[in-house]
LUMTORTOR-731861 format. One record per residue (C-alpha): residue number from 1; residue in one letter; x, y, z. Coordinates in nm, 3 decimals. Layout:
<nodes>
<node n="NUM" res="A" xx="X" yy="Y" zz="Z"/>
...
</nodes>
This chain:
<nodes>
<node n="1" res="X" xx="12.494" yy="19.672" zz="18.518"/>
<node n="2" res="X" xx="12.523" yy="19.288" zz="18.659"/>
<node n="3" res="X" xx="12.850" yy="19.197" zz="18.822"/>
<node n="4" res="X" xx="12.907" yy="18.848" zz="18.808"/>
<node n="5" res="X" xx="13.008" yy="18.676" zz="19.119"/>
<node n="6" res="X" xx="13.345" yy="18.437" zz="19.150"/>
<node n="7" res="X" xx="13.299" yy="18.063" zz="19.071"/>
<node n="8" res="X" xx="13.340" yy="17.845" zz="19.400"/>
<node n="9" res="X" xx="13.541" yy="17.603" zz="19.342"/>
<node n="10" res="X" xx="13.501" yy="17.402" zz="19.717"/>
<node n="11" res="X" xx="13.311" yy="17.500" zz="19.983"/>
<node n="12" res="X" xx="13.429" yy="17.363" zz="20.274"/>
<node n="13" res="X" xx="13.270" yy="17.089" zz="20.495"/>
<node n="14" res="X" xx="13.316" yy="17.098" zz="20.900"/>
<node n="15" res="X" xx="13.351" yy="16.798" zz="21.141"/>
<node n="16" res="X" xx="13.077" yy="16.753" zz="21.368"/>
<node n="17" res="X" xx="13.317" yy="16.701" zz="21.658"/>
<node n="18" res="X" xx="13.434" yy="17.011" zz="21.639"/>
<node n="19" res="X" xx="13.164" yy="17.070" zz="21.895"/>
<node n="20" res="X" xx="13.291" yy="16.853" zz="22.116"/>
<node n="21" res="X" xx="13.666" yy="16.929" zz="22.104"/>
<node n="22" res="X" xx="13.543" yy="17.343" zz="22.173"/>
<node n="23" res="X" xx="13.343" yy="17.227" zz="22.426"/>
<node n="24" res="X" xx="13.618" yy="17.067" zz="22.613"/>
<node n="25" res="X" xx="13.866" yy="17.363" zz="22.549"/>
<node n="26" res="X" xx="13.701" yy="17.611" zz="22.676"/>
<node n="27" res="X" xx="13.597" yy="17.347" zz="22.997"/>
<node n="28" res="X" xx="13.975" yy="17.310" zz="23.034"/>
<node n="29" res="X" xx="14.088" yy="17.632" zz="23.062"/>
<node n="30" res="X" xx="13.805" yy="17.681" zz="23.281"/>
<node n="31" res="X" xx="13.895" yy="17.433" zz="23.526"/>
<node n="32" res="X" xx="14.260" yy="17.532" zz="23.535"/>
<node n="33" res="X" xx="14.182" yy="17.904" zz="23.588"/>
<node n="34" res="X" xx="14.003" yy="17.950" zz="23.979"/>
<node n="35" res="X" xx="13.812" yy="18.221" zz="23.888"/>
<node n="36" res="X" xx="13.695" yy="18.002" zz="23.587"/>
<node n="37" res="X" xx="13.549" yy="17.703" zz="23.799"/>
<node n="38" res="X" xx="13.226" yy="17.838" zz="23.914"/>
<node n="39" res="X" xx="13.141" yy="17.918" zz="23.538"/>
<node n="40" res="X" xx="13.289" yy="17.566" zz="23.495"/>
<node n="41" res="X" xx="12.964" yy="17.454" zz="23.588"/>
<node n="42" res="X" xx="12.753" yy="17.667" zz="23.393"/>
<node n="43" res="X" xx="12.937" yy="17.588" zz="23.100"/>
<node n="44" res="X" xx="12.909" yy="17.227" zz="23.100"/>
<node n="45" res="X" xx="12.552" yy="17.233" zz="23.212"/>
<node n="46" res="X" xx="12.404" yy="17.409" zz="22.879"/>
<node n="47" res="X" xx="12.583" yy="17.713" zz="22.800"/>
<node n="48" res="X" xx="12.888" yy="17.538" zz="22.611"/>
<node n="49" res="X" xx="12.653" yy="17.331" zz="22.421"/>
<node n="50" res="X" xx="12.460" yy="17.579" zz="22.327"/>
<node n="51" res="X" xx="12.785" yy="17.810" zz="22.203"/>
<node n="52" res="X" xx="12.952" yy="17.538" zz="22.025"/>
<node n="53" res="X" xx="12.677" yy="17.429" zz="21.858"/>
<node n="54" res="X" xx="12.634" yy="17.782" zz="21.714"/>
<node n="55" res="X" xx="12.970" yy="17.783" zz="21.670"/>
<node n="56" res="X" xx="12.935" yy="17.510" zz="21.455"/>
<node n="57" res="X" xx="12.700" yy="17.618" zz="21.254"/>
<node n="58" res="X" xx="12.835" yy="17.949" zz="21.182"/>
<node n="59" res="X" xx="13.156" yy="17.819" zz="21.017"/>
<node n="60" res="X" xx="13.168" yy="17.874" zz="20.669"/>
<node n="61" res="X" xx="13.464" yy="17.861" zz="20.414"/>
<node n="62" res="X" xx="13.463" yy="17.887" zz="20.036"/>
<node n="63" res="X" xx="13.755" yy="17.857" zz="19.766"/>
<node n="64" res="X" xx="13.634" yy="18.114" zz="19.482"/>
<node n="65" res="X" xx="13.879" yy="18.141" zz="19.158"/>
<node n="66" res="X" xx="14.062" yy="18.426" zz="19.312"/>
<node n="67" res="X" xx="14.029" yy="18.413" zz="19.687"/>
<node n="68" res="X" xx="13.917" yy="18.242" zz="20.016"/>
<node n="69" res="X" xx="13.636" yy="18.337" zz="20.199"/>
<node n="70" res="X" xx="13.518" yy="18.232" zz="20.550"/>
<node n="71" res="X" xx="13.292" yy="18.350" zz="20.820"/>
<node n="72" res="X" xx="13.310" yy="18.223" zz="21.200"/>
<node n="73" res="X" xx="13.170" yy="18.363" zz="21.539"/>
<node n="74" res="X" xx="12.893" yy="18.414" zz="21.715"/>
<node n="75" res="X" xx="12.888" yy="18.765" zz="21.945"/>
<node n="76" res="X" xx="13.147" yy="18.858" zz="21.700"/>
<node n="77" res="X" xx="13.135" yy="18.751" zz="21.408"/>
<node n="78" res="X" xx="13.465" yy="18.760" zz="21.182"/>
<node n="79" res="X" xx="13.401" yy="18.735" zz="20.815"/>
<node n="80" res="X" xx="13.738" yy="18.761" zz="20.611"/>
<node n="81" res="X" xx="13.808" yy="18.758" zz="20.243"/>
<node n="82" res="X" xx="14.149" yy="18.701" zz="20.143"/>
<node n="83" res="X" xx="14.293" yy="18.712" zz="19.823"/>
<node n="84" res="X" xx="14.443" yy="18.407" zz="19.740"/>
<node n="85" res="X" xx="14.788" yy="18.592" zz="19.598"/>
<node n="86" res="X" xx="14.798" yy="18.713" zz="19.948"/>
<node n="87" res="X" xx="14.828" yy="18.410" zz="20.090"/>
<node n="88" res="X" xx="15.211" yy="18.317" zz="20.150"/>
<node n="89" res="X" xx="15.147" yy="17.941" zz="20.313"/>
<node n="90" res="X" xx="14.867" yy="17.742" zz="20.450"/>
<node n="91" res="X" xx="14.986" yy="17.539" zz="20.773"/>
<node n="92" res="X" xx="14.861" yy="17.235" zz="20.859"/>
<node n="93" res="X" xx="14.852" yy="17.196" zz="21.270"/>
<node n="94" res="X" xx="14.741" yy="16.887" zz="21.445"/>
<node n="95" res="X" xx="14.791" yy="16.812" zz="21.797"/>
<node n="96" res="X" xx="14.739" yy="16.508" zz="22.016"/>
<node n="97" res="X" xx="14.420" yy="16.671" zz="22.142"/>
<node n="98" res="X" xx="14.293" yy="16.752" zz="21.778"/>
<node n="99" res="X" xx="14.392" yy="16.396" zz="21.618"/>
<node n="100" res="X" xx="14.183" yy="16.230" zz="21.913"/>
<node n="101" res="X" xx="13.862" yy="16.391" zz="21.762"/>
<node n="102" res="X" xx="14.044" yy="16.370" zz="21.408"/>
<node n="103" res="X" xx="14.037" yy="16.722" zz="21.382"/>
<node n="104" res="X" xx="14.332" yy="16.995" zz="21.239"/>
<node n="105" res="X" xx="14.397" yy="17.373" zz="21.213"/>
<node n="106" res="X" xx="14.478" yy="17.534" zz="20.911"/>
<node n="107" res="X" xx="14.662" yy="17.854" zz="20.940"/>
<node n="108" res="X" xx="14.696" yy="18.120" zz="20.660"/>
<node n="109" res="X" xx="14.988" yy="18.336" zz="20.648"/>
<node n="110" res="X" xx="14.924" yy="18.650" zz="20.410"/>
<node n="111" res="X" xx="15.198" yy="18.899" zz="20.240"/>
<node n="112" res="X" xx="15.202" yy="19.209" zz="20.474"/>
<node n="113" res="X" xx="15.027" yy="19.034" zz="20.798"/>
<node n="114" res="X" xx="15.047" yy="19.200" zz="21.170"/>
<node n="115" res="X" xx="15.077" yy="18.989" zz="21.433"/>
<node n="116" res="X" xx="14.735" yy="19.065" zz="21.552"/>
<node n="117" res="X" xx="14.580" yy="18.944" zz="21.214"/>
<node n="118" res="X" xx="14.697" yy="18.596" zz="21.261"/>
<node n="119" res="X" xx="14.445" yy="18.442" zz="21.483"/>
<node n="120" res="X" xx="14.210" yy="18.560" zz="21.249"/>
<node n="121" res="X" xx="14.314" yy="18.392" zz="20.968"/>
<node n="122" res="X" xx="14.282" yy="18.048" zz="21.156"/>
<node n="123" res="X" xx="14.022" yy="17.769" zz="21.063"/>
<node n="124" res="X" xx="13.985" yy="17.416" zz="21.267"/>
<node n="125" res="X" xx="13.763" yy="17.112" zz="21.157"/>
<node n="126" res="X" xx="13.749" yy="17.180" zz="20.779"/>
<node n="127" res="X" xx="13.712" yy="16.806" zz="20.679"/>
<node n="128" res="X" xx="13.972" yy="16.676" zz="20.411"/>
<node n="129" res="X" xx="14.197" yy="16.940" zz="20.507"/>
<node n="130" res="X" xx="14.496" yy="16.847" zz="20.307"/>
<node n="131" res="X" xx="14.302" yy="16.850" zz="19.993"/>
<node n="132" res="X" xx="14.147" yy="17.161" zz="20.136"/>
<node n="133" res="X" xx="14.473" yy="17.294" zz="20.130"/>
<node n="134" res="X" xx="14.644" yy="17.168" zz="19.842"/>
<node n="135" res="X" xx="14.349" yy="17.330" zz="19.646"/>
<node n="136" res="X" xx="14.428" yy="17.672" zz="19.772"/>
<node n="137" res="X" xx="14.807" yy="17.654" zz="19.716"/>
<node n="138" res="X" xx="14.753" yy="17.522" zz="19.328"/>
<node n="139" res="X" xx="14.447" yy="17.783" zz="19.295"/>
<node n="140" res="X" xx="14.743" yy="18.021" zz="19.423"/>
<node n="141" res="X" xx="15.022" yy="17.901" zz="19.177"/>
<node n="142" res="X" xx="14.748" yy="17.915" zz="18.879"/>
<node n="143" res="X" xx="14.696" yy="18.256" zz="18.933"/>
<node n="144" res="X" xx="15.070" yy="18.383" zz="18.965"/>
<node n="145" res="X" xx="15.149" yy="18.174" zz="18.702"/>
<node n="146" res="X" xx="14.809" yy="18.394" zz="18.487"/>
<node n="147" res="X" xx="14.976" yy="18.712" zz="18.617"/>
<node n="148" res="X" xx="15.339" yy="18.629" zz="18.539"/>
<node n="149" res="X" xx="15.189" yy="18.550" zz="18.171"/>
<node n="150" res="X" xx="14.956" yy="18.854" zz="18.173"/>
<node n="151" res="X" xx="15.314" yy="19.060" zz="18.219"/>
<node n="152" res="X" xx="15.514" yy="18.887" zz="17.969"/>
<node n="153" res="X" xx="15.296" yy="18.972" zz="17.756"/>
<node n="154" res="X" xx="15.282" yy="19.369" zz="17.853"/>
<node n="155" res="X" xx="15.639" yy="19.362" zz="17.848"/>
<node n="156" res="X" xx="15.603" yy="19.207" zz="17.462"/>
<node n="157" res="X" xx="15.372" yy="19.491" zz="17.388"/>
<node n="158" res="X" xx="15.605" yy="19.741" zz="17.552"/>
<node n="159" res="X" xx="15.898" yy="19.579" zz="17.319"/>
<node n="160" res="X" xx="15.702" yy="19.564" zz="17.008"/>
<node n="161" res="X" xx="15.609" yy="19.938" zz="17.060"/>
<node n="162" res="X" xx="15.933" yy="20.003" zz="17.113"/>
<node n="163" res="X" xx="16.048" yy="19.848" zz="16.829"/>
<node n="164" res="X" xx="15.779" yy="20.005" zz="16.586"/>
<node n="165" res="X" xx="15.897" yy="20.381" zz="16.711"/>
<node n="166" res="X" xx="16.236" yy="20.270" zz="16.597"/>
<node n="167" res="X" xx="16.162" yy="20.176" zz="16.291"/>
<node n="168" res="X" xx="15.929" yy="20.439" zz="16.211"/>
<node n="169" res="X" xx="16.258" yy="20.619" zz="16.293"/>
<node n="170" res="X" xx="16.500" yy="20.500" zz="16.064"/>
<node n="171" res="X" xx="16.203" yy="20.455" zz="15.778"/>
<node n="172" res="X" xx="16.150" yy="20.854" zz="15.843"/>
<node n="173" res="X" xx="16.619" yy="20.867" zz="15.868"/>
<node n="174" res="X" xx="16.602" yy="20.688" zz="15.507"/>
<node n="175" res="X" xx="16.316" yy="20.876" zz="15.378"/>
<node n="176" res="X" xx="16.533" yy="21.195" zz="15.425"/>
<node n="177" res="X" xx="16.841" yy="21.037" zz="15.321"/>
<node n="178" res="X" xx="16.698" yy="20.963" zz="14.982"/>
<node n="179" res="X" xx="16.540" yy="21.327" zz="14.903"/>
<node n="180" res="X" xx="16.881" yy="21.422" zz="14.979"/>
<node n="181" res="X" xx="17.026" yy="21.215" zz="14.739"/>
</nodes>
């Protein structure tokens, strides 16, 4: 038996300087941290190149008809499905910091999310991130508005039921009225 996999609709595309702007995140809390400075060094010598170029090239996100996929990490690597009725809002974040390297974060807030969920359900440097998002919230109102249609139409088959049983009802009532008479 084949199962057919979901349609993707957009795979998502990353900004290169995304490398960059990690890079100089992780430096800064580095520097501002004394424990952090000696590994300041090491970091900026190789080892945060190294990471945020994996980093980079890790990142993967993918709208399918029914739900949002992406995959980032590198020791730990986080790869989350979510379905896209799930998702209650997509926020758009951009700080001075991320506009300089014209970079943004989206956030997705799901029905029934813990607090500790949330930072995994956080994507930066998806390129055309508006239309990024816009696609997901549509995608999102396309299938509500398939499941809100999908229930009318139980509910007609529940009424129409009903209304046959009734019938059959008072066709069986008159059926016995008229051997009667």
């Amino acid at each position: 038996m084949e199962t057919k996999l979901p349609a993707i609709l957009l795979k998502a595309t990353f900004n290169p300087l995304i490398r960059t702007y990690l890079m100089l995140y992780v430096a800064f809390f580095l520097l501002i941290s004394v424990i952090g400075i000696p590994f300041l060094i090491i970091w900026v010598c190789g080892v945060g190149q190294w990471w945020s170029r994996h980093y980079f090239e890790k990142l993967s996100c993918q709208i399918t008809e029914r739900s949002l996929h992406f995959t980032k990490g590198i020791l730990v690597t986080v790869e989350k499905t979510i379905p896209l009725e799930n998702i209650q809002d997509v926020t758009f974040v951009e700080g001075p910091l991320l506009k300089y390297f014209n970079l943004c974060i989206l956030k997705f807030e799901t029905a029934g999310q813990s607090m500790g969920q949330a930072h995994d359900m956080e994507l930066i440097g998806i390129s055309e991130a508006k239309q990024f998002r816009s696609l997901i919230l549509s995608q999102r109102e396309k299938l509500s508005n398939q499941k809100n249609h999908n229930s009318e139409n139980i509910n007609d088959t529940a009424t129409l039921q009903e209304i046959n049983q009734t019938l059959q009802k008072i066709y069986e009532l008159l059926q016995q009225k008229s051997r009667i008479d």
